[in-house]
N, C-alpha and C positions, 0 to 999 in steps of 0.2 A: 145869581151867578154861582155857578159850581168848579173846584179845586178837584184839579185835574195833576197826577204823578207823570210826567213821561220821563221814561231810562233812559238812559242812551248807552248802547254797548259798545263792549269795547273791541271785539275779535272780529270786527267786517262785518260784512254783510251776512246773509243765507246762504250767496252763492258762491258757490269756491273762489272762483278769481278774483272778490272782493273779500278776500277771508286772509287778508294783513294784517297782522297787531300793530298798532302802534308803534312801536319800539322799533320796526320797523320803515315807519315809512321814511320818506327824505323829510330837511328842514321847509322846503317849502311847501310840501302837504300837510306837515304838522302846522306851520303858520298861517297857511289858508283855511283849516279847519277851524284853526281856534277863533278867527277873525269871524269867521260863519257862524261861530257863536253868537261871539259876542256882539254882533250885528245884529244877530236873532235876538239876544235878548234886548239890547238897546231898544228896536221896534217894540217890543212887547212891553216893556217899559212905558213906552209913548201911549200906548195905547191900553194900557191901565190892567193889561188882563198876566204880564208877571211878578209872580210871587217871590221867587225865590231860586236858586241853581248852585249847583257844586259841579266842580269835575273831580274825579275817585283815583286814588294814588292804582296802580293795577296790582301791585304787592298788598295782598292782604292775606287773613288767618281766620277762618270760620273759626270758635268757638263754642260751646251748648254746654253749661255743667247738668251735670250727670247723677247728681245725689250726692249725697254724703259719704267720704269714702272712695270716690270713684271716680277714675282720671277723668277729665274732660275731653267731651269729642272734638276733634277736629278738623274731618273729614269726613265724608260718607261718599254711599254709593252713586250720588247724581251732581250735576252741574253746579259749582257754587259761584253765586253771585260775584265774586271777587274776581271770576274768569268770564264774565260775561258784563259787567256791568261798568260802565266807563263817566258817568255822570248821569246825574237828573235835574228835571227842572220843576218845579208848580208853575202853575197855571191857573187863570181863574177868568173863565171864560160861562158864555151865555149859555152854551147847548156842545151835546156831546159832538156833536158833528161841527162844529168849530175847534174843539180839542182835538179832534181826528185829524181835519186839516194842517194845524199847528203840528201835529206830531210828524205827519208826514214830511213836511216843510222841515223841521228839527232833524230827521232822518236824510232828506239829501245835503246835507253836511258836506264838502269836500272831505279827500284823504284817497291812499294807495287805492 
């Protein structure tokens, strides 16, 4: 069996009409989401292939020290994970194409 990362983001989907934050959606989209989870991973529980999962506060602060001497970065020029990343889970499944499936499944999630 091989250990498998899937993200889950947090800013919607790809396509614009599903491109809601969180923070946005109603209380019953947030609680049919989270229920989606945690369903998901109960099953996966059952059936011996999860590891592990967090969901990610969406306030965060990239960090990278910089040397001795030198303030620390805390931004750059591209996307940081703190604006895109919403939770993860392990996995530990037989073949990549049962992690594929799992993840797609993990992706229709409810929400806005």
């Amino acid at each position: 069996m091989a250990k498998y990362l899937l993200l889950k983001h947090y800013r919607g989907a790809p396509i614009a009409v599903n491109d809601v934050p969180m923070d946005q959606w109603t209380p019953e989209e947030i609680s049919a989401h989270v229920q989606y989870m945690r369903d998901f991973a109960a099953r996966l529980e059952g059936t011996g292939e999860f590891v592990d999962g967090q969901a990610l506060a969406p306030e965060g602060t990239f960090v990278r020290y910089d040397g001795e001497g030198r303030p620390p970065v805390t931004d750059g020029p591209f996307a940081e994970t703190k604006d895109l990343i919403a939770g993860w889970m392990v996995i530990d499944v037989d073949s990549y194409e049962r992690a594929v499936e799992l993840a797609g499944e993990l992706s229709a999630a409810p929400g806005a």
